[in-house]
N, C-alpha and C positions, 0 to 999 in steps of 0.2 A: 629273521630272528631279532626280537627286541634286546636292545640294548641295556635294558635290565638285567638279565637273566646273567647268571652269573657262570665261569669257566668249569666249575665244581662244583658237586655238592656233596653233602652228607648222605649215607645209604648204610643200612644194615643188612648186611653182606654175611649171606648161610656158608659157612669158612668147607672147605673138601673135604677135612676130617675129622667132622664133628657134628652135633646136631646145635651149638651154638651160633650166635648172630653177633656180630663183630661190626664197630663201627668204624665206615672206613670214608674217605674222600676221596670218591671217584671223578671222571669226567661228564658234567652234566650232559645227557641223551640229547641228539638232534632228530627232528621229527622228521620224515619223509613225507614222498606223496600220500595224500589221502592219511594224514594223520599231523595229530596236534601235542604240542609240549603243555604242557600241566603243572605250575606249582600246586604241590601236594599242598591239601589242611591237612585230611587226616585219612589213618587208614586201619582197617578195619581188621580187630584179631580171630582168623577162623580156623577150625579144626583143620581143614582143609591144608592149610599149611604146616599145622606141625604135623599131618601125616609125613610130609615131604620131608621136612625137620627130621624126622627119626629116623627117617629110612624104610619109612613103611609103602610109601610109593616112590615110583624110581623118577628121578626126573636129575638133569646135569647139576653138578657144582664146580665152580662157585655161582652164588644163584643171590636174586634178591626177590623177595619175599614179598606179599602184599597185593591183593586181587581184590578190595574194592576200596576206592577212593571218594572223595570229593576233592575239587581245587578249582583253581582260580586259568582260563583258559589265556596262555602264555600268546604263542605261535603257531601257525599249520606253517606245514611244510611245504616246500615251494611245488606247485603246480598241483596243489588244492586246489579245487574248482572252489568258486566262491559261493557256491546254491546249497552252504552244507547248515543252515540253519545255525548257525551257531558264531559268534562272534569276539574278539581280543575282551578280553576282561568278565565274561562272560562268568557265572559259576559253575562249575558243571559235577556230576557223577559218573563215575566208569563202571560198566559194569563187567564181570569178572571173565563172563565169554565172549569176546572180541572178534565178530564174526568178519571173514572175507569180504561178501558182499555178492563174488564172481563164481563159487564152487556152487557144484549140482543142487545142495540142501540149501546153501545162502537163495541162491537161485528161486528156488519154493517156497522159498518161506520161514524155513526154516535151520535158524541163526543158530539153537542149540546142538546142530547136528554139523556144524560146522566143517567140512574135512580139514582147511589149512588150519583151525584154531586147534582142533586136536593131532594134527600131523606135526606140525613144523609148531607152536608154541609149547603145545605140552609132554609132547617128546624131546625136541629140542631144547627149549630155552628162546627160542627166536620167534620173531615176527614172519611175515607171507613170503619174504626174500631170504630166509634162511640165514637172515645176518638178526644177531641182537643189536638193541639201541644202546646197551649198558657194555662197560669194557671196563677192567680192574685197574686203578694206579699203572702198573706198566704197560699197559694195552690190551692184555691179553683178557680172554673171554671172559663176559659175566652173563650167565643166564636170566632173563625174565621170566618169572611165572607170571601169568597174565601180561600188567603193564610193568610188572616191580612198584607196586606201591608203598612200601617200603623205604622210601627216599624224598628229600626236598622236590625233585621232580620227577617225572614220567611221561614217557611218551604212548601216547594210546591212539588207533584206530579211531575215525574219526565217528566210525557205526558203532562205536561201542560210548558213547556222549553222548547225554543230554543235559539240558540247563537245568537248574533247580532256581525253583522260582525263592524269591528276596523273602520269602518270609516263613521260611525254613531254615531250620540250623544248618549250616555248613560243619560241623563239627561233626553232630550225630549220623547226619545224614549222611556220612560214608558208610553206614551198614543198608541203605539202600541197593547199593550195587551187586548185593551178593545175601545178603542173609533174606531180606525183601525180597528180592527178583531173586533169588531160588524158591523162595516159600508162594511165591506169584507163579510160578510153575507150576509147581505141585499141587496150589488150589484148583488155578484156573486150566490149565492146559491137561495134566496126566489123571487128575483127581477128576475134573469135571465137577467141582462141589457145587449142588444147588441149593436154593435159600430151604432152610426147614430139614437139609439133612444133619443125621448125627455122624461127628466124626470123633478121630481120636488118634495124640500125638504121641508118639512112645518115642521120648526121649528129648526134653523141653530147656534144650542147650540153646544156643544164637539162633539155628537154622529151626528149632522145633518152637521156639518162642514164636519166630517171624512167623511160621505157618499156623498157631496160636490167631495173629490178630489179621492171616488173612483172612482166614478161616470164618473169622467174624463179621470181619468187613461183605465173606459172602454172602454171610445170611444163615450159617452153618447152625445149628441146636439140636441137641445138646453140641459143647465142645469138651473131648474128657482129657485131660493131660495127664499121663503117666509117666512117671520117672521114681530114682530112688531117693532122690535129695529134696525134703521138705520144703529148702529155701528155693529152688528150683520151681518147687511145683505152687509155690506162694507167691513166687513170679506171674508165674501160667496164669494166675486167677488176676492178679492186676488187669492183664493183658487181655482178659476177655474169653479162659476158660471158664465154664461153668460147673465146669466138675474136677478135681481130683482124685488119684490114685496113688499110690506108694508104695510098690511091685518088689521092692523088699520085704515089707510088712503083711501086704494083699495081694492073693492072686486074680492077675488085672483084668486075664476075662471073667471071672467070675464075677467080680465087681462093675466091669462092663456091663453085663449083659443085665445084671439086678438093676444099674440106671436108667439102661436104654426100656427094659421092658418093666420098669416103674412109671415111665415117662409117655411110654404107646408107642413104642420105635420098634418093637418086635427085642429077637436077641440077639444084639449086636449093633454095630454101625455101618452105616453104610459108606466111609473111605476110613482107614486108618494111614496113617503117616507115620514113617520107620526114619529118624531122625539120627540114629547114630551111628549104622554101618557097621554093627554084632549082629554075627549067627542067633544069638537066643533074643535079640529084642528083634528080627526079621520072623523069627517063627512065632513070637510072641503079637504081634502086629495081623500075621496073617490068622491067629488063633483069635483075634478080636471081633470079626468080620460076620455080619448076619448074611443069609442067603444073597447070595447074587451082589456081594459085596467088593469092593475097589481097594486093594491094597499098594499104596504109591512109598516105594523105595526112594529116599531121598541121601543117605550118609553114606559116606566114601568107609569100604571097607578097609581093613589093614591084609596089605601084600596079596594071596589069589586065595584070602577066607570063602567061606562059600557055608550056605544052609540049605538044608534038606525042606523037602517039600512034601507034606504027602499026597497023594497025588488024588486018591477016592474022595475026598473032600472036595479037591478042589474042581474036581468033575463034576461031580452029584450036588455042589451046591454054588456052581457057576460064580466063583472067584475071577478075578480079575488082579493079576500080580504086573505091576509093571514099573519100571525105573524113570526117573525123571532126574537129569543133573541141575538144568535152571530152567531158563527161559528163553523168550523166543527174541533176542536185546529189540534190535530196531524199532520193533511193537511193542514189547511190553514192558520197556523200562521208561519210558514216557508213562506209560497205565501207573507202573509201580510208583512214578513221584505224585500223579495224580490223586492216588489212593491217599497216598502220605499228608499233600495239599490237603486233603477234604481230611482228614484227622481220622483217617482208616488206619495207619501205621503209626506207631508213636515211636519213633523214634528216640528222643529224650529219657522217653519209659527203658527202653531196650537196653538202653547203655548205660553201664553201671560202673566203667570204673574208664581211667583214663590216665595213657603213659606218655612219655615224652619220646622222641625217636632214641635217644642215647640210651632208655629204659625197655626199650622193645622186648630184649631177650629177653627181664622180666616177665611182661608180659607172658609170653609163649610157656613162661614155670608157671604161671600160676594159671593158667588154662590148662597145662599139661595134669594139673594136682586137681583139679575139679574146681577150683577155688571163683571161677569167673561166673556169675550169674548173669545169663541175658551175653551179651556183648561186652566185648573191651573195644575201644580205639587208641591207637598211635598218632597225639597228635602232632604237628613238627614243629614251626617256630612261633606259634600265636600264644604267648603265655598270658594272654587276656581273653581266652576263648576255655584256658583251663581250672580245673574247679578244683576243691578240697578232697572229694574223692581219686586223684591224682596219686600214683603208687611214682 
């Protein structure tokens, strides 16, 4: 452990009886084997956590908050093998599924199916030893979601880092590890998106933006963004939609299919993306779809919601419905900074507003109230990294 790093830190600590975030000075995290300390930049505001915030998914409190990062690499923990690609001062991004390495799916290939990251972190609160890195002012338990990114520091899995090269924002670039590399999932892996198909985003928040500009980067045409918030979907078009819809005003297949089959695509698209985790934009998503069409679930619903399906349809004209949480880290979050490198993700574009950690629980209201376009981040002590758009 470097002699910098300091005994404590600042952390925004989701309090046991409330859906608030309280600023407290905890014990700064020690890294173990096969994992590295992390001064936080910044960190990334997702729906995903204020489900947990409200109580709509069950996970431990007290908890700290915050599943994607960038930061400045501190220390690995003793009896790190030195072959881990990665070195002290390094910058790096986490991203939000922190796979084993050692369980049956890490084994395969596959990182998003991780059993210890969904067994013992997201039930838990902990890491692969059942113990968290995080512990409250009196010692007693603090959960991690992911790394806790949420705080001056974080201790992360060493599979779950990679470098972000010097001439990318460190700021922005915390929505890499989870709005990117979910929307990199969903293009590349469940979607299968090829260059010249048409697709379409229902519901063009953080995660339905990021699949917006993977979308493009794959080659995607038409790209149709539907949502209800004008400023939303005025986003979507910076970003590399070609099309709008307004699903308050329009109904969105109907207006889908006049695009796609104005354009020579037949009627409908061939992937739709369900970005928000509601019953009627999941049936609405699967109502978009031309013959023999891909429908990728990507929003975390609230508590055990559920949508009906019909089922003749999806028979007689060979749907394909299937869920997708992120991606696959080890592989495809190096792809996902790649992408960002060559100016496939625009990050800078994405993020639109920016808090300080002692302003966090702001944050979380005004994402709660719809008010956040694109992304928000938290960032922590760089007040020359922070802009005018600053709440």
């Amino acid at each position: 452990m470097t002699a910098t790093a300091p005994r404590t830190m600042k952390a925004a600590v989701l309090r046991a009886d409330g859906p608030g975030l309280e600023i407290l000075e905890v014990p700064r995290p020690v890294p173990r084997a096969g994992e590295a300390l992390v001064k936080v930049i910044a960190c990334g505001v997702c729906h995903t956590d204020l489900h947990v915030m409200k109580g709509e998914v069950r996970f431990p409190r007290p908890a700290v908050m915050g599943h994607e990062i960038s930061g400045t690499l501190v220390a690995f923990g003793d009896d790190t093998p030195p072959t881990t690609g990665l070195a002290i001062g390094d910058t790096v991004i986490g991203a939000f599924i922190m796979p084993c390495g050692d369980c049956p799916a890490c084994s395969r290939g596959r990182d998003d199916l991780c059993a210890e990251f969904f067994g013992q972190n997201r039930l838990n609160g902990t890491l692969y030893d059942g113990e968290s890195r995080l512990s409250m002012p009196d010692g007693s338990f603090l959960a991690m979601y992911s790394m806790g990114g949420l705080a001056e520091y974080a201790v992360v899995p060493i599979t779950a880092l990679t470098r972000l090269p010097d001439d990318l924002d460190p700021v922005t670039s915390a929505v890499l590890g989870c709005a990117a590399f979910t929307a990199y999932g969903a293009v590349h892996r469940a979607g299968d998106v090829r260059p010249g198909e048409a697709v379409a985003i229902v519901a063009v928040g953080g995660v339905g933006s990021g699949v917006v500009q993977m979308a493009r980067a794959a080659g995607a045409d038409p790209i149709i963004a539907i949502d209800v918030a004008d400023d939303k979907l005025e986003a979507a078009m910076a970003l590399g939609a070609t099309h709008t819809v307004n699903s308050r005003e329009t109904d969105a297949a109907t207006a889908v299919r006049e695009i796609t089959g104005g354009l020579g695509h037949g009627l409908g698209v061939d992937v739709a993306f369900e970005a928000l985790g509601h019953p009627a934009t999941f049936r609405q998503a699967i109502g978009l779809l031309a013959d023999g069409g891909r429908m990728v679930a990507i929003g975390i619903a609230a508590g055990d919601a559920a949508a009906e399906v019909e089922i003749t349809p999806l028979v007689r004209r060979g749907y394909t419905i299937t869920g997708s949480f992120g991606a696959r880290t080890r592989e495809d979050l190096p792809a996902v900074v790649d992408i960002a490198e060559a100016g496939g993700f625009d990050t800078a574009r994405l993020v639109t507003r920016r808090y300080t950690l002692d302003n966090a629980d702001a944050a979380y209201q005004a994402l709660a109230r719809g008010e956040i376009t694109g992304r928000a981040v938290v960032v922590m002590d760089r007040p020359d990294l922070r802009t005018k758009r600053e709440q």
